[in-house]
LOTORSE-212642 format. One record per residue (C-alpha): x, y, z; residue in three letters. Coordinates in steps of 0.001 Angstrom, whole numbers, plus 524288, in hexadecimal, padded with zeros to 5 digits. Layout:
<recs>
@c1:X, c2:Y, c3:Z, resn:Ala;
...
</recs>
This chain:
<recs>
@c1:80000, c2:80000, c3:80000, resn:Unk;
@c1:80735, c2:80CB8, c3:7FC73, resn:Unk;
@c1:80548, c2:818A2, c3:806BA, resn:Unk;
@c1:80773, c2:8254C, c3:806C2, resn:Unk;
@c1:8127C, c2:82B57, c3:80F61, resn:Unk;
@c1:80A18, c2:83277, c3:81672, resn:Unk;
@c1:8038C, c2:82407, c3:81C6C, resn:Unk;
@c1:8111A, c2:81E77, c3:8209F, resn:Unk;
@c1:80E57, c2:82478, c3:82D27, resn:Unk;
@c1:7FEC8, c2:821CC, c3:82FC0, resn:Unk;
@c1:7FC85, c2:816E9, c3:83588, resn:Unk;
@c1:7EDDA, c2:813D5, c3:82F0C, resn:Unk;
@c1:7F550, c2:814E9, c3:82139, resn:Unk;
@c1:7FF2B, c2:80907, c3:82754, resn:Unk;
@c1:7F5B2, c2:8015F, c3:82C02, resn:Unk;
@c1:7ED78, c2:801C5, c3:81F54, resn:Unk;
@c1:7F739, c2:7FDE1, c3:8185B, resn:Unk;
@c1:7F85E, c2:7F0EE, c3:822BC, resn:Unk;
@c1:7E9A8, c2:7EF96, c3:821AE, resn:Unk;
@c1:7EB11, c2:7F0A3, c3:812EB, resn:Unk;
@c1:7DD42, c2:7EE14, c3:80DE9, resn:Unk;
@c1:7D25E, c2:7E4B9, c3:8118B, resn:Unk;
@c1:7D619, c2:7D9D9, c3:80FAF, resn:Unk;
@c1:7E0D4, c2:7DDC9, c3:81AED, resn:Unk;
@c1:7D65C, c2:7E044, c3:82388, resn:Unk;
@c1:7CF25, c2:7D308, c3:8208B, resn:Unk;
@c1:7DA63, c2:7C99F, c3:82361, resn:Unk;
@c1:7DBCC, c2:7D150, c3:83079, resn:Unk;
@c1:7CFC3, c2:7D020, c3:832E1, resn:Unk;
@c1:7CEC9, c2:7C1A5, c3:830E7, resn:Unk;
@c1:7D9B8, c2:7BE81, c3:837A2, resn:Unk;
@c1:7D502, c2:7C7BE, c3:84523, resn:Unk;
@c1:7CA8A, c2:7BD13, c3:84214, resn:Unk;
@c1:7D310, c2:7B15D, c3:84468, resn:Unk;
@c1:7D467, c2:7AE5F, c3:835BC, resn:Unk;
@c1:7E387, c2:7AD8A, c3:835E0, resn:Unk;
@c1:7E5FB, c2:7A27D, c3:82BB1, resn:Unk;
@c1:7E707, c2:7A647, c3:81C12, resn:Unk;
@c1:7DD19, c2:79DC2, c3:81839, resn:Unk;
@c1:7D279, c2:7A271, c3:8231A, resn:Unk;
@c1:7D6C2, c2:7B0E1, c3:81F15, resn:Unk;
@c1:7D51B, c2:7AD24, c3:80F03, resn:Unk;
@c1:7C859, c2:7A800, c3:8136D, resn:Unk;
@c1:7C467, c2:7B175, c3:81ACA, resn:Unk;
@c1:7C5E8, c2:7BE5D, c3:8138D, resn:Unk;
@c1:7C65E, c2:7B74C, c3:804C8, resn:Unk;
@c1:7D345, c2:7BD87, c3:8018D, resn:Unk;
@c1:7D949, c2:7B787, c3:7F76B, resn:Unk;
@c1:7E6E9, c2:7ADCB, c3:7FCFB, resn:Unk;
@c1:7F0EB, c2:7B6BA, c3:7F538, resn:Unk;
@c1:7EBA3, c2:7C25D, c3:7FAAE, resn:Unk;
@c1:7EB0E, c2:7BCB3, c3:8078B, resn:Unk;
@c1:7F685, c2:7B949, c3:80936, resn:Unk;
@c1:7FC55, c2:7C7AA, c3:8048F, resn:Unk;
@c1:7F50E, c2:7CE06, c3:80E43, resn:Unk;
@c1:7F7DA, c2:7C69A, c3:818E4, resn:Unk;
@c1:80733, c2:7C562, c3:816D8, resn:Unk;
@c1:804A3, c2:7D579, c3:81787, resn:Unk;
@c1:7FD7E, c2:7D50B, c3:82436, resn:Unk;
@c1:80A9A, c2:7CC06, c3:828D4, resn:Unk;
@c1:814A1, c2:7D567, c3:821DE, resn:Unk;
@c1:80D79, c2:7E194, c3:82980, resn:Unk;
@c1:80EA2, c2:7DB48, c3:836E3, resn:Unk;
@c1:7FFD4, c2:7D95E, c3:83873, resn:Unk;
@c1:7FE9F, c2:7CAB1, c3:836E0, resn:Unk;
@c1:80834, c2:7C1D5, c3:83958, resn:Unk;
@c1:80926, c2:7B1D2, c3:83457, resn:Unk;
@c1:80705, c2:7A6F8, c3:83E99, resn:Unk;
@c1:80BC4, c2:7980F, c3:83905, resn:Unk;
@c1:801A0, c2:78E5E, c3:83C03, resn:Unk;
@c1:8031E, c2:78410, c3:831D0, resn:Unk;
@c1:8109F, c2:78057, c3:82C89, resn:Unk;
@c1:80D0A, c2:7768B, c3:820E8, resn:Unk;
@c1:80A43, c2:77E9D, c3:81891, resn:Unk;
@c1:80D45, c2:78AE1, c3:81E48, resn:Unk;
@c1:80121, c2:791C8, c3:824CE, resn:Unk;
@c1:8018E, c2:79E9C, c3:82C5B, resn:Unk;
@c1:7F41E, c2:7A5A0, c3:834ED, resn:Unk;
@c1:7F60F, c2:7B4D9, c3:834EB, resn:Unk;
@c1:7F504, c2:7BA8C, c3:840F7, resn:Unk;
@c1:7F43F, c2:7C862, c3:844C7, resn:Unk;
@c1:8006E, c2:7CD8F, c3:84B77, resn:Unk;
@c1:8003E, c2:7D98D, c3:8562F, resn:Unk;
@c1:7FF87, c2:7E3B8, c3:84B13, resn:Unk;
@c1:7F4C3, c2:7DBD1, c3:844E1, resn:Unk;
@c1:7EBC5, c2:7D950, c3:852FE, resn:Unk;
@c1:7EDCB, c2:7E8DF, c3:852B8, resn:Unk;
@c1:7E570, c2:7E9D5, c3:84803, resn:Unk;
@c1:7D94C, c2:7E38A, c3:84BC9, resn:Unk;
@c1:7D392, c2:7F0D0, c3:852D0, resn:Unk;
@c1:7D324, c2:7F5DD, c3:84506, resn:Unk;
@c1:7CD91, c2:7E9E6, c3:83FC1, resn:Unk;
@c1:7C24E, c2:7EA0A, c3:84896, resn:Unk;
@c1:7C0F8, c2:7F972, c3:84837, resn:Unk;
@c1:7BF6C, c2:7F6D3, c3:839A3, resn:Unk;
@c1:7B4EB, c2:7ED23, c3:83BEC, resn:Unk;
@c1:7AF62, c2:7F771, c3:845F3, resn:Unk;
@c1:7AD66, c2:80220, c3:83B22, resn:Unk;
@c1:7AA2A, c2:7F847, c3:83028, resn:Unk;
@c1:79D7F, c2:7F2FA, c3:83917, resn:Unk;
@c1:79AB0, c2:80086, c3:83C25, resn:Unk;
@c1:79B6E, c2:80A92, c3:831F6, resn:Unk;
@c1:79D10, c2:80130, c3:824EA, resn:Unk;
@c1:793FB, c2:7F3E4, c3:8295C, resn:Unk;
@c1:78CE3, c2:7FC34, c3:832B9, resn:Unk;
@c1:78543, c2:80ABD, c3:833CC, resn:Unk;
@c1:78FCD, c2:81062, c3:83CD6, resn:Unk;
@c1:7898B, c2:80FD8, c3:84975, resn:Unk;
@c1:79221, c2:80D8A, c3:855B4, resn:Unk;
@c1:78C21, c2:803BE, c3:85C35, resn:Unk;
@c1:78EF9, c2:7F83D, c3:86476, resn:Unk;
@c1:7869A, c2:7ED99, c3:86106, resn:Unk;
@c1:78188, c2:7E90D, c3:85226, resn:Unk;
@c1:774D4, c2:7E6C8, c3:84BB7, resn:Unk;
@c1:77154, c2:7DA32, c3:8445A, resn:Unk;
@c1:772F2, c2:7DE6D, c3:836E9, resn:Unk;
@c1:7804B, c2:7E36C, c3:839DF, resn:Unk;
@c1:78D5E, c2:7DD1F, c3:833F6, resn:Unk;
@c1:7928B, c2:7DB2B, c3:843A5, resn:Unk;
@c1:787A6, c2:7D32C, c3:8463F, resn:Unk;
@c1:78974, c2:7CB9A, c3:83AEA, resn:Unk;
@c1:798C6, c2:7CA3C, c3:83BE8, resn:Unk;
@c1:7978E, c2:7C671, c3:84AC4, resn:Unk;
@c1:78C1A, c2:7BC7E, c3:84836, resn:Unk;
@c1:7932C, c2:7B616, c3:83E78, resn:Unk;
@c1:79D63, c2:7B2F3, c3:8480C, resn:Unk;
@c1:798FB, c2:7A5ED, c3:849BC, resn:Unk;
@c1:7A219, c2:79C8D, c3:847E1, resn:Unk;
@c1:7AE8F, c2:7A644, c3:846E3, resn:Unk;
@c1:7B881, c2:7A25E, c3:8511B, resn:Unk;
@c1:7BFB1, c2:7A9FF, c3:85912, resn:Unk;
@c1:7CDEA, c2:7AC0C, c3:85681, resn:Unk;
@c1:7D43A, c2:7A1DA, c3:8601A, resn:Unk;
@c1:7DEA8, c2:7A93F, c3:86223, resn:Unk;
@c1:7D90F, c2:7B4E7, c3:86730, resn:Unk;
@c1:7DACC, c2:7B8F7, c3:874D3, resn:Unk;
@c1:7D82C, c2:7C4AA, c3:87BDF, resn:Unk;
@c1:7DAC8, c2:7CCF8, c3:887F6, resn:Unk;
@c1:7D2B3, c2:7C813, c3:893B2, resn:Unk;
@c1:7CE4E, c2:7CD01, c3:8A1D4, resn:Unk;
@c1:7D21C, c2:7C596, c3:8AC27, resn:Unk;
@c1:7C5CE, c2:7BCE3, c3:8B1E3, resn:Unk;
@c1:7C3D0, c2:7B781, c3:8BF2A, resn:Unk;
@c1:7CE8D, c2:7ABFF, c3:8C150, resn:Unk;
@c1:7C468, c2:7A2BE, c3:8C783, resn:Unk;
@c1:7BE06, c2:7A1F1, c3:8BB31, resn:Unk;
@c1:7C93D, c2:7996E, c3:8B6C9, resn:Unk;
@c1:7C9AE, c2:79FA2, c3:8A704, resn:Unk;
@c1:7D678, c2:79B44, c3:8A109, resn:Unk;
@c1:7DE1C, c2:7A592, c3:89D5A, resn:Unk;
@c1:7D397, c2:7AE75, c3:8A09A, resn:Unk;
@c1:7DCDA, c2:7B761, c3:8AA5D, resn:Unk;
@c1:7DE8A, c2:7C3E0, c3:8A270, resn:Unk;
@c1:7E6F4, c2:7BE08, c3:89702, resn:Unk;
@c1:7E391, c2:7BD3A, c3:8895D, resn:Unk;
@c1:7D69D, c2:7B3E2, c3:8870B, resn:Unk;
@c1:7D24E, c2:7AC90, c3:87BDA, resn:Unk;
@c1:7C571, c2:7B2E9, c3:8758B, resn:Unk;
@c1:7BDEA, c2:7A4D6, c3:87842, resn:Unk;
@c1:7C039, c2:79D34, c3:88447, resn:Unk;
@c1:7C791, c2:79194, c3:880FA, resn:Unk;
@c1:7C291, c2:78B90, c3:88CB1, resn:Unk;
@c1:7B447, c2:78D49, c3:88AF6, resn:Unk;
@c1:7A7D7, c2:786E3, c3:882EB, resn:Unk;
@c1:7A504, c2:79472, c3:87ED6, resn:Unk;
@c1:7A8B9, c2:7A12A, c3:87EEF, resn:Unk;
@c1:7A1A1, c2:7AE3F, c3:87F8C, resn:Unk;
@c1:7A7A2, c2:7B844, c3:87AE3, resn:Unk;
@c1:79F6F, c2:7C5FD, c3:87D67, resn:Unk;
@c1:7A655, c2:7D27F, c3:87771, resn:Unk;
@c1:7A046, c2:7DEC8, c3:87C6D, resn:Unk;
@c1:7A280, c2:7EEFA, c3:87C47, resn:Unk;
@c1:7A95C, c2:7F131, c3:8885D, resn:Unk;
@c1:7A8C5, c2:7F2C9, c3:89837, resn:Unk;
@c1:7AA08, c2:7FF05, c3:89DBD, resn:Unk;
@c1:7A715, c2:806B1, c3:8947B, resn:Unk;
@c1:79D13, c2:81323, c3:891F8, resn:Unk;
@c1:79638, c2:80F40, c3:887E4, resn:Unk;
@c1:7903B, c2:81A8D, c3:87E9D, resn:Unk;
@c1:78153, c2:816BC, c3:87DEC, resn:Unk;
@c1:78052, c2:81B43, c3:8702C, resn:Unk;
@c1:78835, c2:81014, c3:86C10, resn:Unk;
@c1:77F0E, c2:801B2, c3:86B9C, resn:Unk;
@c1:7844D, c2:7F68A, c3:87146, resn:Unk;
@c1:78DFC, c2:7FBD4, c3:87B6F, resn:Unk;
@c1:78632, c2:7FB22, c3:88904, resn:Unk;
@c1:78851, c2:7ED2C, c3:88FD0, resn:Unk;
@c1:793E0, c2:7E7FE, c3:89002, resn:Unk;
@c1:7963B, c2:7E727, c3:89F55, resn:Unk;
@c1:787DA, c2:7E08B, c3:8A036, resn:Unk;
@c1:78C18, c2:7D7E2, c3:8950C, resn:Unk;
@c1:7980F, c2:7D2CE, c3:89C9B, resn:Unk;
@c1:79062, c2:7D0D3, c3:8A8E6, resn:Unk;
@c1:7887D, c2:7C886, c3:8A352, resn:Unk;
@c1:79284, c2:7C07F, c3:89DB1, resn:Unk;
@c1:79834, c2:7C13B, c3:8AB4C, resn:Unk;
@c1:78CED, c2:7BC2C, c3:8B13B, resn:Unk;
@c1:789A8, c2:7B162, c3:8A94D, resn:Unk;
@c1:79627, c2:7ACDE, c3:8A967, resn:Unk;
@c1:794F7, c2:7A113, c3:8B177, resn:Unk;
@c1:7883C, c2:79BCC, c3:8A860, resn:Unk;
@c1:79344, c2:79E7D, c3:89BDE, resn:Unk;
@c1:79FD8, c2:795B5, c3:8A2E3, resn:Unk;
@c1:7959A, c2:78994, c3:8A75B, resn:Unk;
@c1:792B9, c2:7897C, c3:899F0, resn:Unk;
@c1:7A19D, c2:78951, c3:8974D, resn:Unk;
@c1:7A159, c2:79655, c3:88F7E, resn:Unk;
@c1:7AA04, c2:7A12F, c3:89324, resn:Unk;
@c1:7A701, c2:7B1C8, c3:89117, resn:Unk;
@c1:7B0EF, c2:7B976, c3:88A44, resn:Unk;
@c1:7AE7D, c2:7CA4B, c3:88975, resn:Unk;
@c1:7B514, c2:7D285, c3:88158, resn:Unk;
@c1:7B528, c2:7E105, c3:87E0F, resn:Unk;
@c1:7BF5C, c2:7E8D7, c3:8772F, resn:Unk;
@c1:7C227, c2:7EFA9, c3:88453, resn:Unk;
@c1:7D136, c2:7EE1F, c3:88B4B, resn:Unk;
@c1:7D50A, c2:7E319, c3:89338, resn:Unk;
@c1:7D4BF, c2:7EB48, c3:8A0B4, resn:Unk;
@c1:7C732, c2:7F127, c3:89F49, resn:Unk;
@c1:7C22B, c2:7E45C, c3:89C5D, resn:Unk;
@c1:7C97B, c2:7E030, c3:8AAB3, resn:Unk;
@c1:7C3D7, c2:7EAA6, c3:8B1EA, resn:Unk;
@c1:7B677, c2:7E748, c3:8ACC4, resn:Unk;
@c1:7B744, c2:7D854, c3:8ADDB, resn:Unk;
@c1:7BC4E, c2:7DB80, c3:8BD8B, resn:Unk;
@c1:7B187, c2:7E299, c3:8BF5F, resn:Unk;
@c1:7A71E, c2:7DB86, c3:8B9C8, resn:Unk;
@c1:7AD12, c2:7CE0B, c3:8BD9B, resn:Unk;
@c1:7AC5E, c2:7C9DD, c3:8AFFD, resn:Unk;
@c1:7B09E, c2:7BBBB, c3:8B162, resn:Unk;
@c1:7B360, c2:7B8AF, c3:8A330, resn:Unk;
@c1:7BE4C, c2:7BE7C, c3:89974, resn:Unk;
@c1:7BC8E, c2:7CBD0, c3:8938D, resn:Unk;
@c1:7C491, c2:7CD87, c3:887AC, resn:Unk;
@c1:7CB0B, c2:7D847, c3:880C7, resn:Unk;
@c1:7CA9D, c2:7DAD1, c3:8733A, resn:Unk;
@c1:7CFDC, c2:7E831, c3:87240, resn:Unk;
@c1:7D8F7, c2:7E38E, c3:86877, resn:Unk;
@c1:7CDAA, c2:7DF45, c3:86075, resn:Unk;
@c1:7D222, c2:7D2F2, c3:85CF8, resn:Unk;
@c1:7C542, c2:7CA98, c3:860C7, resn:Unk;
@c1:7BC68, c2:7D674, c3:859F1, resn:Unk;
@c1:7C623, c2:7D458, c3:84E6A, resn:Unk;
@c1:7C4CB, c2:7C5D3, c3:84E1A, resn:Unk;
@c1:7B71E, c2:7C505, c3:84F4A, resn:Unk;
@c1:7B308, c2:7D1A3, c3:8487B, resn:Unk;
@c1:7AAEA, c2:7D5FA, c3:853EB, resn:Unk;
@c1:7A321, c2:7E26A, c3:8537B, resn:Unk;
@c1:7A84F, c2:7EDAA, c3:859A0, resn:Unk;
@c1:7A4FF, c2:7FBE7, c3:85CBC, resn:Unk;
@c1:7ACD2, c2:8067C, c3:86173, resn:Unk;
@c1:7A972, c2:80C1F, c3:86E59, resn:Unk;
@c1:7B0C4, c2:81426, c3:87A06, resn:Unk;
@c1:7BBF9, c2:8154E, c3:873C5, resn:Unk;
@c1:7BF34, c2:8074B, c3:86CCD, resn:Unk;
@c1:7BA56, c2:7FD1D, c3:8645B, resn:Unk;
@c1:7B038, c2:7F3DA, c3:86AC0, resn:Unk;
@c1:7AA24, c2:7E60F, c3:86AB6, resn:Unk;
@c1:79C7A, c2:7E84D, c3:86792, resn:Unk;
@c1:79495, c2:7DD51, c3:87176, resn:Unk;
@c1:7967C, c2:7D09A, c3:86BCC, resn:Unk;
@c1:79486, c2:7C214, c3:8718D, resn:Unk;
@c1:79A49, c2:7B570, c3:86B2F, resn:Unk;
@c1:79946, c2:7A651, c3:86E78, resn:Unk;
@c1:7A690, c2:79FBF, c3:86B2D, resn:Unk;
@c1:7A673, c2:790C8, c3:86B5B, resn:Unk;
@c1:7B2DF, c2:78A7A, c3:87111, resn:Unk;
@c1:7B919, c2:78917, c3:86382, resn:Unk;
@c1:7B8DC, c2:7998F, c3:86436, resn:Unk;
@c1:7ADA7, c2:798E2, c3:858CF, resn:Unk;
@c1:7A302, c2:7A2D0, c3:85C1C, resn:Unk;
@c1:796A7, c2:79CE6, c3:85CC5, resn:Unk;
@c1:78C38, c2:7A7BE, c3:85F95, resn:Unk;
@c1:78D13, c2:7B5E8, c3:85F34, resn:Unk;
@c1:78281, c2:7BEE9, c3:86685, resn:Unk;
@c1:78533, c2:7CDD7, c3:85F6E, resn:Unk;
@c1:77F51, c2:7D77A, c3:861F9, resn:Unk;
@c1:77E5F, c2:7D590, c3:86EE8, resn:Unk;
@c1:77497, c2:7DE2E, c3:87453, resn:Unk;
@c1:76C13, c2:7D7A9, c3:88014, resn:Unk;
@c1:779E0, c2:7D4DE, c3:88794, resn:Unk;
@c1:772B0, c2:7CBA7, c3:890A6, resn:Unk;
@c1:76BC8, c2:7C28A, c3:886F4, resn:Unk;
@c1:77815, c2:7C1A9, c3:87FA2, resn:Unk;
@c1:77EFA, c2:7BBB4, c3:88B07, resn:Unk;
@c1:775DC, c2:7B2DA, c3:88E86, resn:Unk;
@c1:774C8, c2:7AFEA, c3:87FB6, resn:Unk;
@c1:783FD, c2:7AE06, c3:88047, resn:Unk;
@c1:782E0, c2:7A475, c3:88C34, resn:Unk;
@c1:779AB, c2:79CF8, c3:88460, resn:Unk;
@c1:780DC, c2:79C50, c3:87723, resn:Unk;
@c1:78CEF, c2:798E0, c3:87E14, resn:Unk;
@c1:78741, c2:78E55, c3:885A9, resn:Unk;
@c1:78313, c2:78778, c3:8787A, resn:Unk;
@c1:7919D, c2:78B8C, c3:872B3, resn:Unk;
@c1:7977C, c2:78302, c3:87E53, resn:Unk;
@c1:78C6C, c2:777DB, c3:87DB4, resn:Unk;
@c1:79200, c2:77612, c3:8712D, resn:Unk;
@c1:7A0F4, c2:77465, c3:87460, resn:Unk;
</recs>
């Protein structure tokens, strides 16, 4: 891409020329989404192999991908995104963000989605998409009687590798003051007390409770301390679940934000159910108790 000497120095002008066109964009997209092998990505976007193969040996050149050997006979690589690529996902989702708003959408702020609306139809057609199995996220510390492995404040896998089930609820944010004008926002603290409350009905039926919100690691701790929230609250301020999954977002007080969201994951990380919009909080968790029941049944 030739530039002008005047965009040597600006830093959008060097990172469009990373970005290079769409089809750029796609394969990071698709592998945020877990799709990390050259076949999945050919089938997956419908590039052609000679092209594919161009672009990504840029993406390794430019420091944002990098090749991981899994298969020696032949020679097979996955393409994983390196630090400089992870950095990237924030945009990735904050181009989603405006897409679902001002080019798929009529460009109102809001924090939920109506049934016609390409969110609902992206996050209902979820079924069946498995989560990355690699991804793991910051965690709040929970109550050590509970006996969760691993569950002391490190890193935690998205879906409990331990459980029938997983629940995985994304929501706005704690703690914050919500402007009224924007739909969807109010309920997040009842949300998680619910979940905290029924969380001895979800573990007999050997399904655990994950949260998440794009909010930092230590005001999720001071609001799961509070609240005695006795199961994992995840961070994705790095975006890289939103990214994998394409969730909705909105942008609220100051960042970009989960808009509320519950999924069923199956033990083999496959999402099973997804309840979106989510907007009578307490039938949706008693909805979730029930779906997940069935989920584990299953197992």
């Amino acid at each position: 891409m030739r530039m002008h000497n005047a965009d040597e120095t600006c830093g959008i002008a060097r990172a469009a020329v990373v970005l290079g066109d769409w089809w750029n964009v796609l394969i990071l997209r698709e592998i945020a989404r877990g799709h990390v092998r050259f076949d999945a990505l050919a089938a997956e976007i419908g590039l052609s192999r000679n092209v594919l193969t161009e672009r990504l040996g840029r993406l390794v050149a430019q420091g944002v991908l990098r090749r991981s050997l899994y298969q020696r006979r032949p020679v097979r690589y996955e393409y994983v995104l390196t630090d400089a690529g992870l950095a990237l996902l924030p945009l990735l989702v904050a181009m989603q963000n405006w897409g679902d708003r001002w080019v798929l959408g009529d460009g109102s702020l809001t924090a939920t989605a109506d049934a016609d609306s390409a969110e609902h139809a992206r996050m209902h057609a979820l079924a069946g998409t498995r989560v990355p199995e690699e991804l793991r996220l910051p965690a709040t510390r929970v109550p050590e009687d509970l006996e969760l492995p691993g569950a002391q404040g490190a890193d935690l896998p998205v879906v409990s590798p331990d459980a029938a089930a997983t629940v995985l609820f994304t929501y706005p944010g704690t703690g914050v003051d919500w402007d009224e004008e924007i739909p969807g926002t109010p309920g997040c603290t009842l949300e998680n007390r619910l979940f905290r409350d029924a969380w001895s009905d979800f573990r007999r039926a050997g399904v655990d409770i994950r949260g998440m919100s794009t909010q930092l690691p230590y005001e999720q701790a001071e609001f799961a301390r509070a609240e005695e929230i006795p199961y994992p609250l995840l961070s994705d301020a790095r975006h890289q679940l939103g990214a994998a999954l394409r969730l909705p977002t909105f942008r609220g007080a100051g960042r970009l934000r989960h808009k509320r969201l519950i999924l069923i994951v199956d033990a083999e990380r496959t999402v099973r159910h997804t309840l979106f919009p989510v907007d009578d909080i307490p039938h949706a968790v008693g909805q979730s108790l029930r779906l997940a029941e069935e989920c584990a049944r299953a197992v």
